[in-house]
C-alpha positions as CSV (number, residue, x, y, z in Angstrom):
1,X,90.5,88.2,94.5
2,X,90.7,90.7,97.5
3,X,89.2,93.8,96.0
4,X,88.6,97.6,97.6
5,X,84.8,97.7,98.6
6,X,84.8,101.1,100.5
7,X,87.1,104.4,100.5
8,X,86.8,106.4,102.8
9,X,88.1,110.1,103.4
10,X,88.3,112.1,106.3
11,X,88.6,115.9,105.6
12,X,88.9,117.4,108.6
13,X,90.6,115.4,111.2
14,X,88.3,113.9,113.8
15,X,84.8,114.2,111.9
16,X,82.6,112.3,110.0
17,X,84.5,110.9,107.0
18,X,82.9,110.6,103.3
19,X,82.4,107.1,100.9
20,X,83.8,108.1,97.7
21,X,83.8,105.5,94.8
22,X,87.2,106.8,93.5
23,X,89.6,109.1,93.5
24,X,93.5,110.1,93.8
25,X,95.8,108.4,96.3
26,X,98.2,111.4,96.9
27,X,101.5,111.2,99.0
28,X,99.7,112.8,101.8
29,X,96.7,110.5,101.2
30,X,93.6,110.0,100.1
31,X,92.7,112.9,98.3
32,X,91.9,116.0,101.1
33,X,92.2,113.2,103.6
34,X,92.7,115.1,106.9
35,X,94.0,118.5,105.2
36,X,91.8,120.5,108.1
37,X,92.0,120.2,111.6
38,X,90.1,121.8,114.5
39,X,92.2,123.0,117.1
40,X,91.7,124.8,120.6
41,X,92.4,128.8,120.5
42,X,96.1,128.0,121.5
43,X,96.2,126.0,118.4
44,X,96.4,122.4,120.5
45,X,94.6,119.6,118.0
46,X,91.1,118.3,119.1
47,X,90.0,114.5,118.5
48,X,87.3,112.3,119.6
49,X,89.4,111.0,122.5
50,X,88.4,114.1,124.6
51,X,85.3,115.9,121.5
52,X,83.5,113.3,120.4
53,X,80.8,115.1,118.8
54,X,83.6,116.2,116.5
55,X,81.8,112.8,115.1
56,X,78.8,115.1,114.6
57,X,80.6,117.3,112.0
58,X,80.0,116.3,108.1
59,X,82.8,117.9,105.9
60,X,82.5,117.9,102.5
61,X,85.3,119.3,100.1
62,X,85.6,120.3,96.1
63,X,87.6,118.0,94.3
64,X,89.7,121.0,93.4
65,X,90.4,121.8,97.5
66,X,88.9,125.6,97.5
67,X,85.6,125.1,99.0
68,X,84.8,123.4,102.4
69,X,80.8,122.8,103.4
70,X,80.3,122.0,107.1
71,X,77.5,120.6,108.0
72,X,75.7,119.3,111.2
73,X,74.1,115.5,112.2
74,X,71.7,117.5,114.1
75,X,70.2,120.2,112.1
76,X,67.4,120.3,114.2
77,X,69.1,122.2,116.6
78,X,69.8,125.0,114.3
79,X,73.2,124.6,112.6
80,X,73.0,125.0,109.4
81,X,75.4,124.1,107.1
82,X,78.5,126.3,106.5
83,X,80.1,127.4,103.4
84,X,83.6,128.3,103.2
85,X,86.0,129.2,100.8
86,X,89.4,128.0,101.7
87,X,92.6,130.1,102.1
88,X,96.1,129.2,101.4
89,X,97.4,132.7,101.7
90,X,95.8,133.7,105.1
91,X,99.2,134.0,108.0
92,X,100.2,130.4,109.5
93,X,100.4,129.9,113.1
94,X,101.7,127.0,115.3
95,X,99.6,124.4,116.5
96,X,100.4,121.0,118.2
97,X,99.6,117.7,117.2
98,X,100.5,115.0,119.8
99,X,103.0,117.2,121.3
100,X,104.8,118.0,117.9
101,X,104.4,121.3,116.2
102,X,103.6,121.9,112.7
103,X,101.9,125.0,111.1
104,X,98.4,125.6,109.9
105,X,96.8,128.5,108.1
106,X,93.5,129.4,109.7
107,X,90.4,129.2,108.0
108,X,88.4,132.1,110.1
109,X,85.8,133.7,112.4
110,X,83.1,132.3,110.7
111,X,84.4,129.0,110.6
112,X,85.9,129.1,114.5
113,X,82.0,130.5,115.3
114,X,80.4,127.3,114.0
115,X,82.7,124.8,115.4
116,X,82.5,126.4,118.7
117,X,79.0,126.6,118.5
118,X,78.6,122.9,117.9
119,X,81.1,121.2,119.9
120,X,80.6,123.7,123.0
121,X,84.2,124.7,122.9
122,X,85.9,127.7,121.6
123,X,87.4,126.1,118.9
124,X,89.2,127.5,115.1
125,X,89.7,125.5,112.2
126,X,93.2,125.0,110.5
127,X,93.9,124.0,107.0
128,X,97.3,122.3,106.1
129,X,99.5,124.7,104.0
130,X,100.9,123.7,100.9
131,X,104.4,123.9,102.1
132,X,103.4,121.3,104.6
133,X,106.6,118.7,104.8
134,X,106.0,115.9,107.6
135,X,107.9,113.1,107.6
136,X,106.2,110.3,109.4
137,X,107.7,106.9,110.9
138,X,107.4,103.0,110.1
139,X,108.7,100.6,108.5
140,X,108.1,102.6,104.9
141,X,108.9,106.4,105.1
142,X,106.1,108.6,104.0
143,X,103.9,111.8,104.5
144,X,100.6,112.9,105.7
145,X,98.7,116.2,106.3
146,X,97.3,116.2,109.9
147,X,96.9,112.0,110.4
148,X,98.0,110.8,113.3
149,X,100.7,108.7,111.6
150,X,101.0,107.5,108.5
151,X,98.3,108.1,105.4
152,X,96.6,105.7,105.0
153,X,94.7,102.9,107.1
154,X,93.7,99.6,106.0
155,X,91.3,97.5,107.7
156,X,89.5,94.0,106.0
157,X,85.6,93.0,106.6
158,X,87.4,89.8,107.7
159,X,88.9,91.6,110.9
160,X,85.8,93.0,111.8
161,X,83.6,89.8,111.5
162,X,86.0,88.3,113.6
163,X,86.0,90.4,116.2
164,X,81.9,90.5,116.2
165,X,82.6,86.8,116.6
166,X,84.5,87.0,119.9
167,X,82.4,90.2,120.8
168,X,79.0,87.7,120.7
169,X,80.6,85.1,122.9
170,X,80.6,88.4,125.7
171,X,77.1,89.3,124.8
172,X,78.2,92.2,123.3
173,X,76.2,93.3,119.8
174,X,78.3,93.9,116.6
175,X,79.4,97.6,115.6
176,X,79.6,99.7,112.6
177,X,83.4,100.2,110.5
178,X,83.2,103.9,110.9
179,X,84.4,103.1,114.6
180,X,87.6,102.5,113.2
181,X,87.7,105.1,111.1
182,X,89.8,103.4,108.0
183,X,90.9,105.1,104.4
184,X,90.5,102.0,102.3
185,X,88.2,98.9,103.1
186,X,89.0,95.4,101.3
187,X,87.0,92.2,101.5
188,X,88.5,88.5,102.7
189,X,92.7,88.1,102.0
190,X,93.8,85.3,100.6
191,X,94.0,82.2,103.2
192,X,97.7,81.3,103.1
193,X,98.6,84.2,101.3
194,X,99.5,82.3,98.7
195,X,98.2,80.8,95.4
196,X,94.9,80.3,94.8
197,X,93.5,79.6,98.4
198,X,91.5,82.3,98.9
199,X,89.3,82.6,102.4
200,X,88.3,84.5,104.8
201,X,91.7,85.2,106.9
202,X,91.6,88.0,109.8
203,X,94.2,90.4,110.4
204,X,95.8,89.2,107.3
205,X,96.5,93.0,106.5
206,X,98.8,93.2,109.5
207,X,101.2,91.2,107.3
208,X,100.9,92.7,103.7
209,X,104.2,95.0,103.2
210,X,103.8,96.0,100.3
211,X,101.2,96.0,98.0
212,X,99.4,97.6,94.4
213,X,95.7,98.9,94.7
214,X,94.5,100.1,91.0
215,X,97.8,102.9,89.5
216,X,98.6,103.2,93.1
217,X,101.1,101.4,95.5
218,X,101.6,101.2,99.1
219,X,103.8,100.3,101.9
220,X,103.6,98.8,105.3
221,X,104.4,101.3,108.2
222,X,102.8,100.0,111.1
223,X,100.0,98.2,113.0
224,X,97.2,100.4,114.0
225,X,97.2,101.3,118.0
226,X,93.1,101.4,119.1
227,X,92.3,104.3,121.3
228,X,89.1,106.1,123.0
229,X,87.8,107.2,119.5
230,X,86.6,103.3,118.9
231,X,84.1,103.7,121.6
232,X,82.4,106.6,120.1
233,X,79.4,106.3,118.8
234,X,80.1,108.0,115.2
235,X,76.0,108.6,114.5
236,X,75.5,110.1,118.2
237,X,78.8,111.9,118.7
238,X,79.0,110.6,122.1
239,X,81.0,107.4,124.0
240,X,78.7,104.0,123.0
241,X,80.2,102.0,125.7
242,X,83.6,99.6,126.2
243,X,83.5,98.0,123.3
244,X,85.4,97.5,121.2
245,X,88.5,97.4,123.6
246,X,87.4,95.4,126.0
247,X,87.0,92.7,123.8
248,X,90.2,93.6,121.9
249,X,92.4,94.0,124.9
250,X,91.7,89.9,124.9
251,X,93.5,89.0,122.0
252,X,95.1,92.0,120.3
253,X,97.2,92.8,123.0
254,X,100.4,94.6,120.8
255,X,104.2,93.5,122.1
256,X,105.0,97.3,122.5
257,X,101.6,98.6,124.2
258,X,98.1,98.8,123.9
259,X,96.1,96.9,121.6
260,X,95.6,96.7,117.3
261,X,93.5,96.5,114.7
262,X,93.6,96.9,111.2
263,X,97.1,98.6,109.8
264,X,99.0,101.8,108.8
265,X,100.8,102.4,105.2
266,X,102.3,105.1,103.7
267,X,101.9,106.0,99.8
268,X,104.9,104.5,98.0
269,X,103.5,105.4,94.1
270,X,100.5,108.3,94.1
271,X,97.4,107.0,91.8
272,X,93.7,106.6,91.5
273,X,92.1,104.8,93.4
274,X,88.4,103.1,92.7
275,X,85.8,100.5,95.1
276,X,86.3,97.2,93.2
277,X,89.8,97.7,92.6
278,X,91.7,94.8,93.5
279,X,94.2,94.2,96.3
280,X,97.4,93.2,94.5
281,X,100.0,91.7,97.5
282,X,103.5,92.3,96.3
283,X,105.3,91.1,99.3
284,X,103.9,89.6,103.0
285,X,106.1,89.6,106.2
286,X,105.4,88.2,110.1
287,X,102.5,90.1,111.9
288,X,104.2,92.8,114.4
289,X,102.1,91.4,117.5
């Protein structure tokens, strides 16, 4: 059976995420999943796509949300990890995610000291407020806190070992999940998608609609556009070469722009969520591309 073998969360949006081996699928997300932010001083988001050593940043964050520990891949060059406790009550302010504007309750001068500090930009750090109400778009309706769609990304080992296999016949070596940055990891989908056939099918996750993972449920929003942030090198916080796009942009070309891999949901029934649970497929539909 097609079963949940990593889960992944991403605290603050951009940085290093964190391998959890459960916990609660909210509507937002997984649990905390992109709740903080780091913006410019005018409040304009920052990702990987211009900051890559955002990659450099580890967040970690209480299960009950109030404290936040940043800490650095380089210690060695003095930043020490930073212990914060979070505010909810602190004044909101606009900031701008993709253009759009939403609100975010600053986390502080300490905070905005160490971020600027190691990313060489004067930076602050934003947490989502609790009165935080996006709507994002898709096929299935459904929230997030700062994403840059929908909640949750889904991406199988199958895809990957796929795409290592057109990547060798370029030369090119094999690279790590973490570029692609995805919530919840399952192994192989069923081949046919249908009784019990079960192999190694890739991309079969562009075509699963809906579908039940442990108490939880999910539905299909999207396919998941690539960008800049899959050439950075998430250990060394800096760009790692072409790859993967250039091999991508071969055969993953999408209809509507730019090329895909792996695919988008949004939370249709809230639940925990554990590595090992398995991938229940309610309803497939025709891959997008």
């Amino acid at each position: 059976m097609a079963t949940v073998v990593d889960l992944i969360t991403y605290p603050v949006k951009g940085c290093a995420g964190t391998s959890v081996d459960s916990t609660h699928l909210t509507p937002a997300g997984l649990a905390h999943d992109r709740s903080f932010m780091v913006v410019s001083v005018d409040g304009v988001y920052r990702t990987q796509r211009r900051d890559p050593r955002l990659a450099l940043v580890r967040p970690t964050v209480s299960a009950d949300g109030s404290r936040l520990t940043l800490a650095s891949a380089e210690p060695e060059s003095g930043h020490g990890a930073l212990h914060l406790d979070v505010t909810t009550s602190a004044p909101r302010r606009d900031v701008d995610l993709f253009g759009a504007t939403y609100r975010g309750i600053d986390q502080g001068d300490e905070a905005a000291a160490w971020l600027t500090d190691l990313l060489g930009t004067p930076s602050r750090l934003v947490r989502v407020p609790p009165e935080h109400d996006r709507k994002t778009d898709g096929l299935t309706p459904g929230t997030s806190g700062y994403a840059d769609s929908s909640a949750v990304h889904v991406l199988s080992r199958a895809s990957l070992a796929h795409l290592h296999t057109r990547m060798a016949e370029r030369g090119a070596p094999p690279l790590a999940m973490d570029r692609f940055r995805p919530n919840i990891v399952i192994d192989s989908l069923p081949e046919g998608c249908q009784g019990e056939d079960w192999g190694a099918e890739p991309h079969a996750e562009d075509r699963i609609r809906r579908a039940t993972i442990g108490a939880a449920e999910l539905g299909y929003t999207k396919l998941a556009v690539r960008c800049a942030v899959t050439l950075v090198d998430q250990k060394a916080g800096g760009r790692g070469g072409p790859e993967p796009l250039r091999t991508l942009a071969g055969y993953r070309r999408f209809s509507a722009g730019g090329v895909v891999f792996g695919a988008k949901f949004a939370v249709v029934r809230p639940g925990k969520l554990s590595v090992g649970d398995e991938v229940a497929v309610e309803a497939w539909g025709d891959a997008e591309t």
